[in-house]
Backbone bond lengths (Angstrom), bond angles and torsions (degrees), N, CA, C in turn:
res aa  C-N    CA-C-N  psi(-1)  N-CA   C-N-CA  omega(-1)  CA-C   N-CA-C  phi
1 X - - - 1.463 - - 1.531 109.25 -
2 X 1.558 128.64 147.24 1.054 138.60 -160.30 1.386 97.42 -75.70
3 X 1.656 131.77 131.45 1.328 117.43 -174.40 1.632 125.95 -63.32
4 X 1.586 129.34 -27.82 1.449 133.32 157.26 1.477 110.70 -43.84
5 X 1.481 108.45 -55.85 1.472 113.61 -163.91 1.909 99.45 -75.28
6 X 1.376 131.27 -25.47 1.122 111.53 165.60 1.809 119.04 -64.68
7 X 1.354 112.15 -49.01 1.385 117.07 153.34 1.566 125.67 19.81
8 X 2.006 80.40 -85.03 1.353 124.89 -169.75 1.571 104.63 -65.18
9 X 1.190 110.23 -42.08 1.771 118.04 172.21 1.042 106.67 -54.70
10 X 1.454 133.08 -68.34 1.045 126.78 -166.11 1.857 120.74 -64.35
11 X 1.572 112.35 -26.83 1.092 99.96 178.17 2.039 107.07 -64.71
12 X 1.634 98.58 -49.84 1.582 108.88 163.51 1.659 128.09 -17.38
13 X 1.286 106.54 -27.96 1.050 117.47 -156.52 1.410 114.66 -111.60
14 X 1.323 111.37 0.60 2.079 138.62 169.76 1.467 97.16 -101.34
15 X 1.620 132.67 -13.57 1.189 101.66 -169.51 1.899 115.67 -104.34
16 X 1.331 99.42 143.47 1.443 89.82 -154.60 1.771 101.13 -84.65
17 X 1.654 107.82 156.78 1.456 122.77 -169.01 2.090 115.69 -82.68
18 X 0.927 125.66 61.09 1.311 99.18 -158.19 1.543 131.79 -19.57
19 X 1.338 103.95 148.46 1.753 86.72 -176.09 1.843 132.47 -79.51
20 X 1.573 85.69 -1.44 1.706 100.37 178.36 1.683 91.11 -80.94
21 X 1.246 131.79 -38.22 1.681 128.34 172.77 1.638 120.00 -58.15
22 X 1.086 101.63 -25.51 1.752 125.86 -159.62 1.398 86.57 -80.39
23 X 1.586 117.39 -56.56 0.987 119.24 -177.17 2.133 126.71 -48.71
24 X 2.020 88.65 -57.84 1.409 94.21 160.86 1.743 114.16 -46.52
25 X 0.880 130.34 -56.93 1.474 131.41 171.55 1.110 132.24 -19.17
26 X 1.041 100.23 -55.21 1.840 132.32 -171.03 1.840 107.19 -39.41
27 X 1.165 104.34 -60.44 1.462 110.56 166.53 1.597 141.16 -24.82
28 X 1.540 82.87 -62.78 1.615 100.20 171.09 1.517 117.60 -96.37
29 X 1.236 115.98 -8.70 1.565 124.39 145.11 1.266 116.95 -45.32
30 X 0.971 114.97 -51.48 1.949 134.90 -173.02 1.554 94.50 -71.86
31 X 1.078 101.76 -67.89 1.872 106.41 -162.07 1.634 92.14 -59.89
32 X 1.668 158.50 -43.73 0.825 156.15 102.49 1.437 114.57 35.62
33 X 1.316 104.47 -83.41 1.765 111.28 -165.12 2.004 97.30 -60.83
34 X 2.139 104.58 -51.81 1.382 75.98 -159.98 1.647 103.78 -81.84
35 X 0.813 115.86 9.42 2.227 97.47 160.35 1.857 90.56 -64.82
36 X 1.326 120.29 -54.55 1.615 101.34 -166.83 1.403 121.02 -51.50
37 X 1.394 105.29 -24.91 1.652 121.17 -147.78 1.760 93.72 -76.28
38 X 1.828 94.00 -41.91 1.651 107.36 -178.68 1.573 124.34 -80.14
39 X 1.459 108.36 -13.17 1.251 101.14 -178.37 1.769 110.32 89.08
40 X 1.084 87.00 17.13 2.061 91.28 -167.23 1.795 107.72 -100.66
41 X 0.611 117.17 147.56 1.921 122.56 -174.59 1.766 77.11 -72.64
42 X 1.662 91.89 166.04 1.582 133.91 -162.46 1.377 98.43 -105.34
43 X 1.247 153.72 150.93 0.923 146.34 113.31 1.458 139.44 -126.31
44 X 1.437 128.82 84.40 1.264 127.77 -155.33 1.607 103.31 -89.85
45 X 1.255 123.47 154.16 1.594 126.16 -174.64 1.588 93.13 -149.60
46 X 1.428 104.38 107.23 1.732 120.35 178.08 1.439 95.68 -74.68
47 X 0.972 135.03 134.92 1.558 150.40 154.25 1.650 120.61 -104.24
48 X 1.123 131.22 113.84 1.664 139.34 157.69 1.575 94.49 -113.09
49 X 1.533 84.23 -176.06 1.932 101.58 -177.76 1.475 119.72 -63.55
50 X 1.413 96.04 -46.17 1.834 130.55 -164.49 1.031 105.13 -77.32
51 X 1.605 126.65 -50.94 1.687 135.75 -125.44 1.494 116.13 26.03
52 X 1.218 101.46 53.20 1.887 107.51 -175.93 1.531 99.17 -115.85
53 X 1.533 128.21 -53.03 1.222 96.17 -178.61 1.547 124.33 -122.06
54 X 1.460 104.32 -55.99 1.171 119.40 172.03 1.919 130.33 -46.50
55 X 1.438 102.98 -53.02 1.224 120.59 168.72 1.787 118.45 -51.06
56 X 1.535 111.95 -41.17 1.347 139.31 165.92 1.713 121.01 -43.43
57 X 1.918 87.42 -59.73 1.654 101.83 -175.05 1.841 97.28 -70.08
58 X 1.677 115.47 -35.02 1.631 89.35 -174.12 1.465 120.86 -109.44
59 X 1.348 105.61 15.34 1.704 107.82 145.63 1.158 104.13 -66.26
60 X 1.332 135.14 -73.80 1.581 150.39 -161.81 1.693 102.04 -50.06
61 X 1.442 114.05 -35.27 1.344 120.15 -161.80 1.725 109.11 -88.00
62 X 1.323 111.93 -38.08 1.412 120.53 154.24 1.219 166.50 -38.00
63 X 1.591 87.88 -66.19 2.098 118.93 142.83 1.724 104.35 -47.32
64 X 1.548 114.45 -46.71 1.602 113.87 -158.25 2.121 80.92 -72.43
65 X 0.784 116.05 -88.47 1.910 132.27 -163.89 1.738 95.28 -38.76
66 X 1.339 119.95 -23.23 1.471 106.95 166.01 1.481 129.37 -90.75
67 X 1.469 106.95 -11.78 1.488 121.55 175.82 1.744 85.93 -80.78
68 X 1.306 125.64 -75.24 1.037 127.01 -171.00 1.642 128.09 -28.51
69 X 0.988 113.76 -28.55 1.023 140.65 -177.33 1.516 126.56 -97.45
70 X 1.585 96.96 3.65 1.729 109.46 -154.49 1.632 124.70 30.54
71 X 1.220 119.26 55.55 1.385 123.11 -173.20 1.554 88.05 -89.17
72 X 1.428 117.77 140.58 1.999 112.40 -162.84 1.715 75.70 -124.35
73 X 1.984 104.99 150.92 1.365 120.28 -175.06 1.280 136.42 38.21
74 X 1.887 100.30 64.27 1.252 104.48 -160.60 1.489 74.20 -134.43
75 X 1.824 118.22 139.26 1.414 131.92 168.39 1.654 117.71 -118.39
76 X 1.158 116.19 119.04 1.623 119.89 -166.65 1.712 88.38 -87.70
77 X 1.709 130.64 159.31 1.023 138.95 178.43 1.500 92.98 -161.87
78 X 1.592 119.16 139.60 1.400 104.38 137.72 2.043 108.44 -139.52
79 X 1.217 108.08 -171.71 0.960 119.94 -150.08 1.703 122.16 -165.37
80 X 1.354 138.36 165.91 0.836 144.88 -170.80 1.465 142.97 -132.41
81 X 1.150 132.81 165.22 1.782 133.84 -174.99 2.089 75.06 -90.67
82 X 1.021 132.36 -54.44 1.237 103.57 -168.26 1.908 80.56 -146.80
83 X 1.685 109.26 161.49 1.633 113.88 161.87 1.386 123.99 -103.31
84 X 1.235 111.87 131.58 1.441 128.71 178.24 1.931 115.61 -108.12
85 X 1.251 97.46 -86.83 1.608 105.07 169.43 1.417 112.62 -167.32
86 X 1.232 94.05 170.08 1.865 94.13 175.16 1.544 110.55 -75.20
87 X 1.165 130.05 144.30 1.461 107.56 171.87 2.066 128.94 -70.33
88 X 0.723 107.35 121.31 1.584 87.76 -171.05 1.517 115.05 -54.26
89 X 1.194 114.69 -3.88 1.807 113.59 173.33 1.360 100.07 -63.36
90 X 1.502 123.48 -48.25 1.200 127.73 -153.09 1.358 121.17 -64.11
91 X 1.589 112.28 -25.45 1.058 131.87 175.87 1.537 106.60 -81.60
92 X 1.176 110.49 -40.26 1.712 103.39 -173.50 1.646 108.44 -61.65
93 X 1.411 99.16 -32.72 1.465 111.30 -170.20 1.541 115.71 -52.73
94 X 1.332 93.92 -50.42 1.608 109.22 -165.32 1.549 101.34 -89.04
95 X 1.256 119.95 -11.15 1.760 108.65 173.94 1.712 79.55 -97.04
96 X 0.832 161.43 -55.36 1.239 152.21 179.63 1.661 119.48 -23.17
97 X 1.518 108.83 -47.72 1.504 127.93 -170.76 1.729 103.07 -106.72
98 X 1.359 126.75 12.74 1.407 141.18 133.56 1.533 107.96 145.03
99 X 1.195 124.01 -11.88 1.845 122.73 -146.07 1.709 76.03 -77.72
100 X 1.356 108.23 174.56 1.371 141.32 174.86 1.735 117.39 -116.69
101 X 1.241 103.80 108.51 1.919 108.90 -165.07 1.454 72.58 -113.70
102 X 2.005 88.84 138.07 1.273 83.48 141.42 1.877 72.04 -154.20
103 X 2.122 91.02 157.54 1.426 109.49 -147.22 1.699 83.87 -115.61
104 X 1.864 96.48 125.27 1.367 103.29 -156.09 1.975 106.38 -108.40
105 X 1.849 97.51 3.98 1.467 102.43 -179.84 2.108 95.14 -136.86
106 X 1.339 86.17 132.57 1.765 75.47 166.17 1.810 110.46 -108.13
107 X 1.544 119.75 79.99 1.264 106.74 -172.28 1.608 94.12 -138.08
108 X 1.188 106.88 -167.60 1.127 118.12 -173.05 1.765 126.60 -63.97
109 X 1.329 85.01 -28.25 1.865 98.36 163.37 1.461 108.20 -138.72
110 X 1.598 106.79 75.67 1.454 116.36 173.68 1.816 128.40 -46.22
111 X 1.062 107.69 170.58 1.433 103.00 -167.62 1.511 102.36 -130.26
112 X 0.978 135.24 142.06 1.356 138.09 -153.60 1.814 113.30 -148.94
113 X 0.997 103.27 117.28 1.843 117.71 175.27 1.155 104.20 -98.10
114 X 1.356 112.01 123.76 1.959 130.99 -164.68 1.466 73.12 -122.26
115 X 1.603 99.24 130.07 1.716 108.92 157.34 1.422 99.98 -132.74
116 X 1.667 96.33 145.28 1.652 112.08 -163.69 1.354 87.50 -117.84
117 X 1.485 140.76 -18.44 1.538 134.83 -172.49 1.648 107.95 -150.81
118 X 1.059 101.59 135.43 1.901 101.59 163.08 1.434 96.02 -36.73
119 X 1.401 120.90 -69.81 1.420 104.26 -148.46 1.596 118.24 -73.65
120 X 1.587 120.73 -22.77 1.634 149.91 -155.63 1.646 90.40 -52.47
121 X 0.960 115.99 158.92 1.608 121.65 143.81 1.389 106.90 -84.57
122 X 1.255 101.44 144.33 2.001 106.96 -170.96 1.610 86.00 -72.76
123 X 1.751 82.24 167.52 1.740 93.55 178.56 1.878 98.86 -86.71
124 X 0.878 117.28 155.85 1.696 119.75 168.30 1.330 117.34 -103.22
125 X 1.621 125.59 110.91 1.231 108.56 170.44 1.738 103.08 -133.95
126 X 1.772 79.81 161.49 1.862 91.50 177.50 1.105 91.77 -163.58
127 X 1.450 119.17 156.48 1.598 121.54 161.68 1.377 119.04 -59.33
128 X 1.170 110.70 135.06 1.463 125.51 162.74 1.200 148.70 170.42
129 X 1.256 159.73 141.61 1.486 156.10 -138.76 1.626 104.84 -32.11
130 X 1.024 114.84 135.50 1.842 119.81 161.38 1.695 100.47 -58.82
131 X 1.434 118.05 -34.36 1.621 99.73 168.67 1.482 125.70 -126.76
132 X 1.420 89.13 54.05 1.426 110.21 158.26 1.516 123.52 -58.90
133 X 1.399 110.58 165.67 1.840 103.58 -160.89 1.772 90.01 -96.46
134 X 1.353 125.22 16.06 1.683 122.79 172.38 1.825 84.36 -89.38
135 X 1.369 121.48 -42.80 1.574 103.40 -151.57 1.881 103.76 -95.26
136 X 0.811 88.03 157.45 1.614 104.14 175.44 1.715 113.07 -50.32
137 X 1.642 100.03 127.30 1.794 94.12 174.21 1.312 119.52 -97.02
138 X 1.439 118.88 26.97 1.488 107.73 -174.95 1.404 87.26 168.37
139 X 1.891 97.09 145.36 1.496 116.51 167.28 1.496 114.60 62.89
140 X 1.744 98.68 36.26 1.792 115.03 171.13 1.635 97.56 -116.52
141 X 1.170 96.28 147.77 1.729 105.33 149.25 1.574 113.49 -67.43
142 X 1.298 125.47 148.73 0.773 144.20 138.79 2.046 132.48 -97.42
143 X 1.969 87.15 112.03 1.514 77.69 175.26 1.382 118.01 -113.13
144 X 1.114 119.56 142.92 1.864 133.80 -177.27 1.231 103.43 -86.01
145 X 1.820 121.52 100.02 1.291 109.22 162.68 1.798 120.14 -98.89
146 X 0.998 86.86 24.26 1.992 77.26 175.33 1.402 85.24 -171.93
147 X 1.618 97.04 144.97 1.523 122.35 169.80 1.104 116.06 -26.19
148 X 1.499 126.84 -76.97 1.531 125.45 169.86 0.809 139.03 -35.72
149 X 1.714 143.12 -23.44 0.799 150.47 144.63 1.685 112.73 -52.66
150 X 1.578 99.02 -46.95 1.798 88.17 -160.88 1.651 109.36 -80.62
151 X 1.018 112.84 -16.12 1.772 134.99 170.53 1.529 104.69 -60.07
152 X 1.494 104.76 -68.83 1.435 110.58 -172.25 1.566 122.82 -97.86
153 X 1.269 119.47 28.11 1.716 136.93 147.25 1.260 102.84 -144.35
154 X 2.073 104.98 92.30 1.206 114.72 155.16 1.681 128.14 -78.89
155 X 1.540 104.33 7.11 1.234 124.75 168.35 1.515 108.56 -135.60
156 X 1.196 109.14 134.43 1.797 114.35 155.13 1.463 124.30 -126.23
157 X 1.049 106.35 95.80 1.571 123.69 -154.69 1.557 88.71 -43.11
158 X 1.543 115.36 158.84 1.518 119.21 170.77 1.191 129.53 77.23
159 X 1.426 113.61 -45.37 1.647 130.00 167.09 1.688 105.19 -36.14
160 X 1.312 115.58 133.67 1.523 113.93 155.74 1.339 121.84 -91.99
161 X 1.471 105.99 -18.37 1.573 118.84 174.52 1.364 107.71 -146.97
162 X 1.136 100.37 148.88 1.652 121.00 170.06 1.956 116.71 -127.28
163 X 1.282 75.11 131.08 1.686 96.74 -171.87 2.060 106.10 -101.19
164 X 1.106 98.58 133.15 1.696 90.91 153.62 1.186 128.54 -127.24
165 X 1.637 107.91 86.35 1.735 106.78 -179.77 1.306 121.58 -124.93
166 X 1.404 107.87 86.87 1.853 142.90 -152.57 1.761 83.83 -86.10
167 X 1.751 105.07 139.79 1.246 134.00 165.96 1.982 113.15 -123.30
168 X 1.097 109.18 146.63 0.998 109.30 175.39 1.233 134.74 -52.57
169 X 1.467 145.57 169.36 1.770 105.12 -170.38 2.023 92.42 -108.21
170 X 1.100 106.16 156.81 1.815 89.40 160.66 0.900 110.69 -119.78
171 X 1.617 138.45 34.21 1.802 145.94 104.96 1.607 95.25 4.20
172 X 1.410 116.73 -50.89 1.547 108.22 -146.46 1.204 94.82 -83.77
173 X 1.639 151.18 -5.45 1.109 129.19 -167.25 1.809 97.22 -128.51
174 X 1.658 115.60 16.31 1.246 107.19 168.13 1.650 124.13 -64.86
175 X 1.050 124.07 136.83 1.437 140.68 -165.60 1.735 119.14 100.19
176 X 1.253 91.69 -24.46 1.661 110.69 -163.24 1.694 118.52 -58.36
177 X 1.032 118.76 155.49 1.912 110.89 174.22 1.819 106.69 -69.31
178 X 1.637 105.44 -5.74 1.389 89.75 -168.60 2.043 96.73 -112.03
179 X 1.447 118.38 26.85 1.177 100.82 -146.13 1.739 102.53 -81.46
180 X 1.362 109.91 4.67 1.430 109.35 -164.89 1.257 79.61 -111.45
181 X 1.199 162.62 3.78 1.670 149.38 -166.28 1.750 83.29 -115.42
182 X 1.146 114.06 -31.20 1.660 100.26 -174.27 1.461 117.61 -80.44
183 X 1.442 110.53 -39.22 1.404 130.66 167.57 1.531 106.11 -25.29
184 X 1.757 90.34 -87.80 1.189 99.61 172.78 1.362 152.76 -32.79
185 X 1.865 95.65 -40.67 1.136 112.93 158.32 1.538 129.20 -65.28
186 X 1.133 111.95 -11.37 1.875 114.00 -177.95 1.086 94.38 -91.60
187 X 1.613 136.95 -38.33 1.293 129.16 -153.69 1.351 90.73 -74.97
188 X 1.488 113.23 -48.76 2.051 105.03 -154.16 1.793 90.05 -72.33
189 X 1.077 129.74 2.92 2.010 116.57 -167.37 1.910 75.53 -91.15
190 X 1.629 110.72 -75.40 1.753 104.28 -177.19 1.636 114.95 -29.74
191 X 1.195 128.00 -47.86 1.195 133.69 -154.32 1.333 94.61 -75.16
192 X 1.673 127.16 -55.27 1.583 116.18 164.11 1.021 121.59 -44.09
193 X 1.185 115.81 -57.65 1.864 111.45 -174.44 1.185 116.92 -38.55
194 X 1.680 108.60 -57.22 1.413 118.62 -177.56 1.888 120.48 -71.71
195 X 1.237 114.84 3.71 0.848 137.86 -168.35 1.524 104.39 -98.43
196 X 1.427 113.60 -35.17 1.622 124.56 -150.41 1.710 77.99 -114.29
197 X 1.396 138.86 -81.62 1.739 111.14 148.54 1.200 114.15 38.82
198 X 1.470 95.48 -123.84 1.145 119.18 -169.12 1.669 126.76 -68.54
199 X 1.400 127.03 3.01 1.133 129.44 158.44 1.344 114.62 -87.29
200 X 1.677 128.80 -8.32 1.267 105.85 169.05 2.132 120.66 -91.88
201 X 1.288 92.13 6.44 1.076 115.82 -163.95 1.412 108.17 -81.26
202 X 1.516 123.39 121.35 1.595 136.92 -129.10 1.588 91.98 -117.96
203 X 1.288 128.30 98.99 1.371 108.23 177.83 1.495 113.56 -109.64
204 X 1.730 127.58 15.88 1.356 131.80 153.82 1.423 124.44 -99.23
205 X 1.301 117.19 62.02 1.389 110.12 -173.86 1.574 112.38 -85.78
C-alpha cells in the first residue's frame, strides 16, 4: 500500500460507523462473505446518476479496503443512469488522501488510473453507463448511491443483488468556501463504510 494512502487508512480506521449505517451495510456484508464462503469472484458495480462523484469515490474506496484487507477476486466497477465525467475534485481529493492519479485521456470524459500500490493495477475510472461494455453483464451487485439512481432504475438488468447505500452528494457545496472540507468529508464517511465492510469479512472459514 502506498505509504500516504496507508496513513489515510489508519486515520479511516478510528472513525466510528453509525449503527443505523452498519445496519444499511449488513446486506452487502452478507452478499460479500457468501461469494468468499463459495470461492466465487466479487463483483460490486457502484451506480449514481452522473458517475461523477460519489459512485467514483466508492468503487475506488472498495477495491482500496478489499486489497487492504486481502479480500482475493474482488472487482470494483461503477457506473451510471447516464455518463458525463468524473469530477476533477474527485481526483484531487483522493491524490490528496494518498492514491496516485495519473490522468491518461485529456477529453471531455477523462479517464483516470488510481494506484493504491506500486505493484496493484491502478483502478480505471471515467464516467459511464452502469451497462457499459467496461462493466460486467451479469452476476454483480449492484450498489445505489444516490436517490436518483435508486428511484429511477427499478431494474438493473444483470445485477444478482441490489444494494441501497446512498451518500450525500458534495455537488451541493461546489463553488463554496467549504467545497474542499465537504469533498473530503464524503470521501473519509465512504472510505469508513467500506472500511467497516470489508473488515468484518471472514476469509478463513
Amino acid at each position: 500500500m502506498l505509504e500516504n494512502l496507508s496513513k489515510t487508512i489508519q486515520l479511516v480506521s478510528k472513525i466510528s460507523v453509525p449503527n443505523e449505517r452498519k445496519e444499511v451495510l449488513q446486506p452487502l456484508i452478507e452478499y460479500v462473505q457468501n461469494k468468499v464462503n463459495s470461492n466465487k469472484e466479487i463483483r460490486l458495480n457502484f451506480i449514481c446518476t452522473h458517475n461523477s462523484r460519489r459512485s467514483h469515490l466508492s468503487q475506488v474506496w472498495a477495491q482500496t479496503m478489499a486489497f487492504h484487507f486481502e479480500i482475493q477476486t474482488i472487482f470494483c466497477y461503477s457506473g451510471g443512469t447516464e455518463a458525463t465525467a468524473m469530477f476533477p475534485k474527485v481526483g484531487e481529493t483522493l491524490a490528496n488522501q494518498g492514491f496516485e492519479i495519473q490522468k491518461l485521456s485529456e477529453t471531455q470524459n477523462s479517464v483516470y488510473a488510481i494506484k493504491i500500490d506500486e505493484n496493484q493495477h491502478p483502478i480505471i475510472c471515467f464516467s459511464k453507463t452502469y451497462f457499459d461494455s467496461f462493466n460486467p453483464k451479469s452476476k454483480f451487485g449492484a450498489i445505489m448511491t444516490c436517490n436518483n439512481a435508486d428511484e429511477g432504475c427499478p431494474m438493473v438488468f444483470g445485477a444478482e443483488a441490489r444494494f441501497s447505500i446512498k451518500y450525500d452528494d458534495p455537488k451541493a457545496f461546489d463553488g463554496t468556501d467549504v467545497m474542499n472540507e465537504k469533498y473530503t468529508e464524503r470521501s473519509l464517511q465512504i472510505a469508513s463504510e467500506m472500511y467497516f465492510v470489508f473488515s468484518q469479512i471472514k476469509t478463513n472459514l
